[in-house]
FIFILO-800412 format. One record per residue: residue in three letters; x, y, z of N, C-alpha, C in turn. Coordinates in steps of 0.1 Angstrom, whole numbers, plus 5000, padded with zeros to 4 digits. Layout:
# residues N
alaXYZXYZXYZ...
This chain:
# residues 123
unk481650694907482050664921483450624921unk484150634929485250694930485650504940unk486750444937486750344942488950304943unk488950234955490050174955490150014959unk490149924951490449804954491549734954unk492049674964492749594967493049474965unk493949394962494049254959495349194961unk495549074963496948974961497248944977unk495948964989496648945002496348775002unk496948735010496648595018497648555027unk497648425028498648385040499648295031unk501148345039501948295034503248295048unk504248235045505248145054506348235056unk507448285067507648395068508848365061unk509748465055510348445041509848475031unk508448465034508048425016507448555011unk506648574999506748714994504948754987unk504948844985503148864987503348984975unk502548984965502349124952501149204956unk500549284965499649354966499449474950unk498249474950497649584938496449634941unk496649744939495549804944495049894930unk493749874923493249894910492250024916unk492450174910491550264912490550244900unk489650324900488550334893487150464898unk486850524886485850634888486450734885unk487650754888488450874881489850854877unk490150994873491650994870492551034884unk493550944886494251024901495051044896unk495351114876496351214877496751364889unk498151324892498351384897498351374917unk497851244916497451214929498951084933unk499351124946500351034950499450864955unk500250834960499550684963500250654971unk499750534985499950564990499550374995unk500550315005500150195011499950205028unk499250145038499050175052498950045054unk498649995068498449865072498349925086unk497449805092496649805106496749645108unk497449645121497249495128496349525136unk496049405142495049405151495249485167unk494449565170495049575182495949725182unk495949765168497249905168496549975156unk497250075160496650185151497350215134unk496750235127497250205114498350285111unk499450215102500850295100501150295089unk502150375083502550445072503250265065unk502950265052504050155049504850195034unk504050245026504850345013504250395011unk504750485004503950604991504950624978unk504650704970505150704959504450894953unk504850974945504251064943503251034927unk503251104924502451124909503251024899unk504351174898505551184888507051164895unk507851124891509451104896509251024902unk510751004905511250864913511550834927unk510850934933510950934946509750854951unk510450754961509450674969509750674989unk508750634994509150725009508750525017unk509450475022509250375029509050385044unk508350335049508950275067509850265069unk510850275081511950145083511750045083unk510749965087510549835088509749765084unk509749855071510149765056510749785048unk511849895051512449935037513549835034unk513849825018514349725018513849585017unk512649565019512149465015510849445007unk510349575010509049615004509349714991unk508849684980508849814968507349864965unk507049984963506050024957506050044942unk505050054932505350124920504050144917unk503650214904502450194896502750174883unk501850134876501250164862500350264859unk500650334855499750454853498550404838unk499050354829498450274822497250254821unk497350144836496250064843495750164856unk496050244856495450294867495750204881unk497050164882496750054889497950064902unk498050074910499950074923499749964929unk500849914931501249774932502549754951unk502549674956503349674964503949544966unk505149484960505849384963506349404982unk506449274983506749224996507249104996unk508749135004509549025002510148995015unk510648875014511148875030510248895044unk508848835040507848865048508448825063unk507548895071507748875088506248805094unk506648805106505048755112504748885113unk505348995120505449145127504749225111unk504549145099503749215088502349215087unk501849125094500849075092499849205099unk499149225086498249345092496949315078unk495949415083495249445069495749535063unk495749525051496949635041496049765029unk496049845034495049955028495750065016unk495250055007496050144993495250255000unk495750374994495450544994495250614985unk494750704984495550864969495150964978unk496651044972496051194982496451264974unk496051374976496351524962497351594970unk497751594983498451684988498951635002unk499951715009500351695025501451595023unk501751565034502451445039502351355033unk503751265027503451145020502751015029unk503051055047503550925054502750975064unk501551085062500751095071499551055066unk498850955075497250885067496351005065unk496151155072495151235073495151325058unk496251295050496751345041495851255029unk495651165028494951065021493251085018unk492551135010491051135008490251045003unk491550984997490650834993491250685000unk490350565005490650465011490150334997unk490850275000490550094997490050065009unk489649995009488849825018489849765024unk490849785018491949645024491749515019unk492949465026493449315020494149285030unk493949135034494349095049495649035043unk496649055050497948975050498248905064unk498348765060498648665073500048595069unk500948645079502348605078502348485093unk502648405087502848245097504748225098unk504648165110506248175119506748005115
């Protein structure tokens, strides 16, 4: 079974900085890009990074670029999202991806979901 879990959300002070990871398992997502989204309450869920397989190319938001980094370990099977310089305007539930194909920054493009992980940014 084929699984994406998420971890490292909670509440923190705005400034301050949050390590999201998101740990696959059940398969190999060689070859599979990854992918972070987030949904606040109330709005429809939005692109926040991706990252592809291989190479160094990573695709941000604007309004987080620059503050937010994506990466993985391929190692660990594991992609990771630093967040720095948090906002209240971040606070969403924060959902990892993998997609084999399409758009890096379109969610329809994604076949696989995590659960999420709540981020609560306080003013």
């Amino acid at each position: 079974q084929v699984q994406l879990v998420e971890s490292g959300g909670g509440l923190v002070q705005a400034g301050g900085s949050l390590r999201l990871s998101c740990a696959a398992s059940g398969r190999s997502f060689s070859g599979y890009a990854m992918g972070w989204f987030r949904q606040a309450p109330g709005k429809e869920r939005e692109f926040v990074a991706a990252m592809p397989w291989s190479g160094p190319n990573t695709l941000y938001a604007n309004s987080v670029k620059g503050r937010f980094t994506i990466s993985r370990d391929y190692a660990k099977n594991t992609m990771y999202l630093q967040m720095n310089s948090l906002k209240p305007e971040d606070t969403a539930v924060y959902y990892c991806a993998a997609r084999a194909s399409g758009s890096l920054n379109y969610a329809a493009s994604y076949g696989y979901w995590g659960r999420g992980t709540q981020v609560t940014v306080s003013s």
